[in-house]
C-alpha positions as a Markdown table, in Angstrom:
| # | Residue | x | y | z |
|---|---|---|---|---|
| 1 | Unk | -38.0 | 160.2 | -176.2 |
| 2 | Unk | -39.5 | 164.3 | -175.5 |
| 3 | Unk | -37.6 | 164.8 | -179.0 |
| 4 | Unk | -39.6 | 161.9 | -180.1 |
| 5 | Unk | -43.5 | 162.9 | -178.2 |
| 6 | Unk | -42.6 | 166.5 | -179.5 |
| 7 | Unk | -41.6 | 165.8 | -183.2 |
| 8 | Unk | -38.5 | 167.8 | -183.0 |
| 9 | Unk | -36.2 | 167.9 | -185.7 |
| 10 | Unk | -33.1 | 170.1 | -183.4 |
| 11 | Unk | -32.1 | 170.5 | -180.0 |
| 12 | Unk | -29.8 | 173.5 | -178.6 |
| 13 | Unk | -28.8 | 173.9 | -182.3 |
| 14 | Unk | -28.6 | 170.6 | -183.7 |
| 15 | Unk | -30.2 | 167.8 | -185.3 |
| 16 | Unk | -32.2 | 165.3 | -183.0 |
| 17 | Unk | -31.0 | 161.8 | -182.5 |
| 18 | Unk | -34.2 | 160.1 | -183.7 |
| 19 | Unk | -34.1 | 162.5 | -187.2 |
| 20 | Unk | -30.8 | 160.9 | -188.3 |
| 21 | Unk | -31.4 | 159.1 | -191.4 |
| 22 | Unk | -29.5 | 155.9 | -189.9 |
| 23 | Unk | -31.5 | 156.2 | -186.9 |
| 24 | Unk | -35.1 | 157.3 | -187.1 |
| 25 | Unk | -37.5 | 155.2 | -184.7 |
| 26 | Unk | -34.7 | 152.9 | -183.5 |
| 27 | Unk | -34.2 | 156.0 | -181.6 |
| 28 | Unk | -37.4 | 154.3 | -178.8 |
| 29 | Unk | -35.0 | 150.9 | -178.9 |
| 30 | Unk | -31.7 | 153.0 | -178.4 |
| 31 | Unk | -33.5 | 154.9 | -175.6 |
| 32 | Unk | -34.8 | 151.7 | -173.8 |
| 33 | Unk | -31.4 | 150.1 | -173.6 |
| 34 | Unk | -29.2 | 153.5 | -172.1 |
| 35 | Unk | -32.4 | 153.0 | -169.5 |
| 36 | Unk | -31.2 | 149.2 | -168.3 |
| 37 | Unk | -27.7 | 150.3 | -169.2 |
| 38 | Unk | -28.0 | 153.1 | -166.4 |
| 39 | Unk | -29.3 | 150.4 | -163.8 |
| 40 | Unk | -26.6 | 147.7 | -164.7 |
| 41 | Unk | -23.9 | 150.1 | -164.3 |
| 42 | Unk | -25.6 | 151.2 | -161.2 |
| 43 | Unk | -25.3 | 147.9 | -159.9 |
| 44 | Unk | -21.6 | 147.3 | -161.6 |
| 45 | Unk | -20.2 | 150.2 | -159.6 |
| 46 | Unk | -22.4 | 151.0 | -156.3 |
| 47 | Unk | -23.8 | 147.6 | -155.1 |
| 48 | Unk | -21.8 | 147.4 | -152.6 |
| 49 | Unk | -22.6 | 151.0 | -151.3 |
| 50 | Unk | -24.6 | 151.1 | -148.1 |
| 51 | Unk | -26.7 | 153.4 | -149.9 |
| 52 | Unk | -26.9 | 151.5 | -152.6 |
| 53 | Unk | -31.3 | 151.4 | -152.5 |
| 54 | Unk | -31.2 | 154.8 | -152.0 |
| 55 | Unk | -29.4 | 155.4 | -155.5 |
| 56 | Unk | -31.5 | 153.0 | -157.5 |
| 57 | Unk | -34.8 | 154.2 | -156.2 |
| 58 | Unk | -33.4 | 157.9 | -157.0 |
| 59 | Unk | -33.1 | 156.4 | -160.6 |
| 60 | Unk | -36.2 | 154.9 | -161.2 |
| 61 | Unk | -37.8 | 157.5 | -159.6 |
| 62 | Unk | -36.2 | 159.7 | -162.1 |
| 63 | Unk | -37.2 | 158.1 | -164.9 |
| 64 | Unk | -41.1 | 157.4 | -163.8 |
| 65 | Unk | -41.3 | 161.8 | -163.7 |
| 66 | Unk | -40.2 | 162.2 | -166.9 |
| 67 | Unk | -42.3 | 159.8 | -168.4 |
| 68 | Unk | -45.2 | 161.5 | -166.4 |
| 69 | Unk | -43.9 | 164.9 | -167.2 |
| 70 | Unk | -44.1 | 164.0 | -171.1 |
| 71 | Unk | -47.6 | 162.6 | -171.0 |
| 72 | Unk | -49.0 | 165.4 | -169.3 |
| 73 | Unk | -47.3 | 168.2 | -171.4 |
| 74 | Unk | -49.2 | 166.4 | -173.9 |
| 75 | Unk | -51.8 | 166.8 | -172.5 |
| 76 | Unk | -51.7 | 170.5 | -172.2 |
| 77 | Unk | -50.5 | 170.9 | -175.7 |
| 78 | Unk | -53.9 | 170.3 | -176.7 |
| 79 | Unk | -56.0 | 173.0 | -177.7 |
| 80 | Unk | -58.5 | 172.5 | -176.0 |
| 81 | Unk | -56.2 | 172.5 | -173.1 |
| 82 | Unk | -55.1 | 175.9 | -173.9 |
| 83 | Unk | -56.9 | 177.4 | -170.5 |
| 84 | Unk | -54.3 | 175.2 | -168.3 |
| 85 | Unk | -51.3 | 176.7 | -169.8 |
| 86 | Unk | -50.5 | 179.1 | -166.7 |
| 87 | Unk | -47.0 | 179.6 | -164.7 |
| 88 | Unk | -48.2 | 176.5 | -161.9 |
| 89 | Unk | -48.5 | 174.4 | -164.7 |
| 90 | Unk | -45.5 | 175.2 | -166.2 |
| 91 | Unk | -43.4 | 174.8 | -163.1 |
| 92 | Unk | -44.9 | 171.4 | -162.5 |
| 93 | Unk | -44.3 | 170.4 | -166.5 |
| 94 | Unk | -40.5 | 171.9 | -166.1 |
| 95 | Unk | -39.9 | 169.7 | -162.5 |
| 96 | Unk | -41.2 | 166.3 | -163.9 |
| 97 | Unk | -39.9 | 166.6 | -167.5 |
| 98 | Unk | -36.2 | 168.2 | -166.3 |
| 99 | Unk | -36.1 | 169.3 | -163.0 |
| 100 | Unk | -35.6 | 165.9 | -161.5 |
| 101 | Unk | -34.0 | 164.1 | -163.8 |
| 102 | Unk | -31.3 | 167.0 | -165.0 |
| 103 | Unk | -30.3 | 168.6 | -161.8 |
| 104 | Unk | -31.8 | 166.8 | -158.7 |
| 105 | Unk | -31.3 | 163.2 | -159.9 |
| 106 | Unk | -27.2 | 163.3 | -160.7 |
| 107 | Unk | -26.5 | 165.8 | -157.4 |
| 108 | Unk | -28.5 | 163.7 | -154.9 |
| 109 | Unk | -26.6 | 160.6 | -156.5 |
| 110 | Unk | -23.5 | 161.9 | -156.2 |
| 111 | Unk | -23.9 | 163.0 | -152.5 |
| 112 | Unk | -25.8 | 159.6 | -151.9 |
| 113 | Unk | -22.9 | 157.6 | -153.2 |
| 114 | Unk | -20.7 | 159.9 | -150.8 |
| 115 | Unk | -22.8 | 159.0 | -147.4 |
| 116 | Unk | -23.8 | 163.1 | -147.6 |
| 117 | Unk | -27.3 | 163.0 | -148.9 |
| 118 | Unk | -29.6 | 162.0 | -146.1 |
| 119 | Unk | -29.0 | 164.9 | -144.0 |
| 120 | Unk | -32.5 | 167.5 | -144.2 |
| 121 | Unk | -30.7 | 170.5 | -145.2 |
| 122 | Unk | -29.1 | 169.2 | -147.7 |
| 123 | Unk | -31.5 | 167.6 | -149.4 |
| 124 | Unk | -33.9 | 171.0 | -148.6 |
| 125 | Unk | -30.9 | 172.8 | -150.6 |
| 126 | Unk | -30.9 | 170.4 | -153.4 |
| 127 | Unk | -34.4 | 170.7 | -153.8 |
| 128 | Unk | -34.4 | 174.0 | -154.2 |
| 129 | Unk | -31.2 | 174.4 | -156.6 |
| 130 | Unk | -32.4 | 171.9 | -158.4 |
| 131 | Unk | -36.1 | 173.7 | -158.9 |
| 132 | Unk | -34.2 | 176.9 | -160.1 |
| 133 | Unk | -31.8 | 175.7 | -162.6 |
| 134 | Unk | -34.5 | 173.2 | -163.9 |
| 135 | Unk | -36.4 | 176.1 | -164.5 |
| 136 | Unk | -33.7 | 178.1 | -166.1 |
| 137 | Unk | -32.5 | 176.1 | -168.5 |
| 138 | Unk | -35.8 | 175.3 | -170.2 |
| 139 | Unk | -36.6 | 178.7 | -169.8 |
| 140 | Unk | -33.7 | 179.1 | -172.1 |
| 141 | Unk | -34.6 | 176.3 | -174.4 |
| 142 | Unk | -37.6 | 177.6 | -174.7 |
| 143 | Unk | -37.0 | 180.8 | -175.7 |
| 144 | Unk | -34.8 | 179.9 | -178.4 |
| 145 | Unk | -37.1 | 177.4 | -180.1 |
| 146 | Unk | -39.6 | 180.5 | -180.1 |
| 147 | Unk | -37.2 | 183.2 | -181.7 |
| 148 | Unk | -34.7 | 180.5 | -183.7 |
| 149 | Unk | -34.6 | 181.5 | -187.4 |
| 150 | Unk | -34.3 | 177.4 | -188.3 |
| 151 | Unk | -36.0 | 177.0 | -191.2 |
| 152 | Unk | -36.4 | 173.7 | -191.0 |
| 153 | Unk | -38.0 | 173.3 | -187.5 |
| 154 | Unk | -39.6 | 176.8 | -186.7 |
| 155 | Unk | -41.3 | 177.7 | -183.6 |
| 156 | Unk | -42.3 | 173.9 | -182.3 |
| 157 | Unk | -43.6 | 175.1 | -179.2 |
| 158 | Unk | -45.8 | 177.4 | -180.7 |
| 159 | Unk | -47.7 | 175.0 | -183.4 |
| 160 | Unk | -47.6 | 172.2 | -181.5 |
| 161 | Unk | -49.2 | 174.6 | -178.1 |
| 162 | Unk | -46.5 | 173.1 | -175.5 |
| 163 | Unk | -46.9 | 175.2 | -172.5 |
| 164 | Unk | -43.7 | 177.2 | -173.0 |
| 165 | Unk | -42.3 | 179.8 | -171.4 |
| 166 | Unk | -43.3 | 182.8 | -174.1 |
| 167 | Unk | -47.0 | 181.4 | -173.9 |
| 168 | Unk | -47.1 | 181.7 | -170.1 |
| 169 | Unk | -45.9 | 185.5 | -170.2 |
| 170 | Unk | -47.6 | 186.2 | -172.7 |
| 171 | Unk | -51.0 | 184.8 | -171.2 |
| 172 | Unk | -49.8 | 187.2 | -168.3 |
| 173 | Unk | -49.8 | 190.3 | -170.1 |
| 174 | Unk | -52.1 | 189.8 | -173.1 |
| 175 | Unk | -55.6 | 192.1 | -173.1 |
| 176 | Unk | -58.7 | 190.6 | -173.9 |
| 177 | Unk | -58.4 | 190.9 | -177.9 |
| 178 | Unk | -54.9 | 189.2 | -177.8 |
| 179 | Unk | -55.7 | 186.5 | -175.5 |
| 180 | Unk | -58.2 | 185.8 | -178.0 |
| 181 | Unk | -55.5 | 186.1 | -180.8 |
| 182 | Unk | -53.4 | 183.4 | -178.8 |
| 183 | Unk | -56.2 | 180.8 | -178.1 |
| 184 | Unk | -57.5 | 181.1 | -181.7 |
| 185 | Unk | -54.2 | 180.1 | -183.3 |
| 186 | Unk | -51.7 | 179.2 | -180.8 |
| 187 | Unk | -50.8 | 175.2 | -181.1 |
| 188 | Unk | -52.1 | 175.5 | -184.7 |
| 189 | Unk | -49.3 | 174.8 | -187.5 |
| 190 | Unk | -50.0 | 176.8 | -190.6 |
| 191 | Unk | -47.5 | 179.6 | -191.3 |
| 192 | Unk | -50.8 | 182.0 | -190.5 |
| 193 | Unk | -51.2 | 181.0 | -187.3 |
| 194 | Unk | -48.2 | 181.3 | -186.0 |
| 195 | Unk | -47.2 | 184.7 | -187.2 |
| 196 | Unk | -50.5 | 186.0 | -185.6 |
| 197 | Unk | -49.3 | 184.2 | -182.5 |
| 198 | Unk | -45.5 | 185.3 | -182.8 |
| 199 | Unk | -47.2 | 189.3 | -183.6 |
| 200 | Unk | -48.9 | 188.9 | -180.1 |
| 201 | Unk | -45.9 | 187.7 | -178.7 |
| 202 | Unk | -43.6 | 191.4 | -180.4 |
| 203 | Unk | -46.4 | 193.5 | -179.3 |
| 204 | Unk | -46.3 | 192.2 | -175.9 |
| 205 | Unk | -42.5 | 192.5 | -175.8 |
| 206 | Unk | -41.7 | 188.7 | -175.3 |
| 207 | Unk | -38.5 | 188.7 | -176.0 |
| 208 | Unk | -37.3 | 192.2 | -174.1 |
| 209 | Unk | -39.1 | 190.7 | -171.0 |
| 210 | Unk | -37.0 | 187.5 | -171.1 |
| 211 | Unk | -33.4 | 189.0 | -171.0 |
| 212 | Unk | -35.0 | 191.1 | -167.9 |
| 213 | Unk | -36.4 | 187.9 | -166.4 |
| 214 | Unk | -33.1 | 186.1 | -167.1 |
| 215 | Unk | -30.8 | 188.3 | -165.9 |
| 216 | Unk | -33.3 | 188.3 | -162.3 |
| 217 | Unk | -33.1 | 185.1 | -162.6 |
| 218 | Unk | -29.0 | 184.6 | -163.0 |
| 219 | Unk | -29.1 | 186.6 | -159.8 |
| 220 | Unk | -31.2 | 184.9 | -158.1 |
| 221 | Unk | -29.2 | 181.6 | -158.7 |
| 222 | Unk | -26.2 | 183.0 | -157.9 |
| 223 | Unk | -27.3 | 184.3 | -154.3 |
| 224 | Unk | -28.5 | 181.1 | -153.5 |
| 225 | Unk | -25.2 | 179.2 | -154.6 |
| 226 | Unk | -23.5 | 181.8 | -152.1 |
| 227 | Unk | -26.1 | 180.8 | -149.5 |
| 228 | Unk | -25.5 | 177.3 | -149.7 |
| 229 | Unk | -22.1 | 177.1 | -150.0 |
| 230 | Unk | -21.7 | 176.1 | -145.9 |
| 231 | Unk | -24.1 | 172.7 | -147.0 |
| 232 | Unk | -23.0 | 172.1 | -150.8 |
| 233 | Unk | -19.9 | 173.0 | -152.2 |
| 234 | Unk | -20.4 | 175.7 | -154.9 |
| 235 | Unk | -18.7 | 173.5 | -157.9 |
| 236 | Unk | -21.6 | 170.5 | -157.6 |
| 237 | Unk | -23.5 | 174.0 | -159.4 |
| 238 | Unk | -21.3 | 176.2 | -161.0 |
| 239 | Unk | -20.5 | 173.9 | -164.1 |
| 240 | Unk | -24.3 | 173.9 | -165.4 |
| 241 | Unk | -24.3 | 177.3 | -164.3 |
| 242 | Unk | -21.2 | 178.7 | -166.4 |
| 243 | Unk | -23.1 | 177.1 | -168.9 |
| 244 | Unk | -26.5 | 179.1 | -168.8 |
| 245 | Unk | -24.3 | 182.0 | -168.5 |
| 246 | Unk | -22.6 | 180.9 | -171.8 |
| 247 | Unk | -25.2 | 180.4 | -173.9 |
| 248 | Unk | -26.8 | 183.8 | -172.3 |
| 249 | Unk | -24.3 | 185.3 | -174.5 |
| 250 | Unk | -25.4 | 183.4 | -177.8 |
| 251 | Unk | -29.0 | 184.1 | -177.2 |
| 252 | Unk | -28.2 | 187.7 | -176.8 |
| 253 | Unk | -26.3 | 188.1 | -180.2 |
């Protein structure tokens, strides 16, 4: 459905679900039924599970956010918008769009259908994992949908004015002359626009600031992972992790 709300064409490299030519906007119909698909086999496998509440409120929850998270980075992606694009409201898009859903949903599940989740710390730990590798990965995503040379969906974020990572630090660091650059032509989609936006961006150093910030931020997640290990075991982590790490080394190349 965000592939949908965002017009996207790819995703980590390839093509959308909605944009296949045997799929299009079936794609809203296919989405509704893995919804009611997740809560039958939800009640299939776990209804007897004394937790069993627990794990279906986790899902509905779950899916509420995200459908709150894509309605109000909507929102934001309108020009007019363009003064609430800051790093709170980024944090709060990332948490309801991803966040919960990608990391905090599936772990808490998984310790919830295990009897491990009710315990503070844990959940406190969760939280907080969850926040940082939710924030990670779209930092990622977002920086390769800003630098990607595909031609045949470049720079979404940029002319559609999602409140992106790039945008954010950019915002940070801009002088009065480029800030007015960006607000004049960021979330606008002619070819103009968004080179004046991406020559901001280069001028500011976007893209050297991101491999700093990410390799920070690799640290960071590591330390904590090291931390928790008494309360979580490292492996609920370390597979999405490896994978960050992975594709650290594609978007360096």
């Amino acid at each position: 459905m965000d592939d949908i709300t965002d017009s996207g064409n790819r995703r980590w490299g390839r093509k959308v679900w909605w944009r296949l030519p045997e799929v299009g906007l079936n794609a809203v119909n296919d989405a509704s039924i893995l919804e009611h698909m997740g809560y039958q086999i939800l009640k299939q496998e776990f209804q007897d599970n004394p937790n069993f509440v627990e794990l279906m409120d986790l899902l509905q929850r779950g899916i509420m956010m995200s459908s709150v998270g894509r309605n109000y980075d909507e929102h934001v992606a309108n020009p007019q918008h363009f003064d609430e694009i800051s790093p709170k409201t980024y944090s709060d898009v990332v948490f309801l769009k991803n966040t919960y859903i990608a990391f905090y949903l599936p772990t808490m599940s998984g310790l919830l259908a295990n009897g491990r989740g009710k315990d503070p710390r844990t959940h406190r730990a969760v939280t907080d994992m969850a926040h940082d590798l939710g924030l990670m990965l779209q930092f990622q995503d977002d920086f390769e949908d800003c630098y990607n040379e595909d031609e045949e969906d470049p720079r979404l974020d940029v002319r559609t004015g999602r409140c992106s990572w790039p945008i954010v630090a950019a915002k940070e660091r801009a002088n009065d002359k480029q800030m007015k650059i960006l607000r004049d032509n960021y979330g606008k989609r002619e070819k103009k626009n968004v080179d004046a936006v991406m020559s901001v961006f280069n001028d500011l150093r976007i893209a050297e600031v991101f491999q700093t910030e990410q390799e920070v931020n690799f640290q960071r997640i590591q330390e904590k992972i090291d931390q928790n290990a008494d309360i979580l075991p490292p492996a609920i982590f370390n597979y999405a992790f490896d994978t960050m790490r992975y594709y650290r080394r594609i978007l360096r190349e």
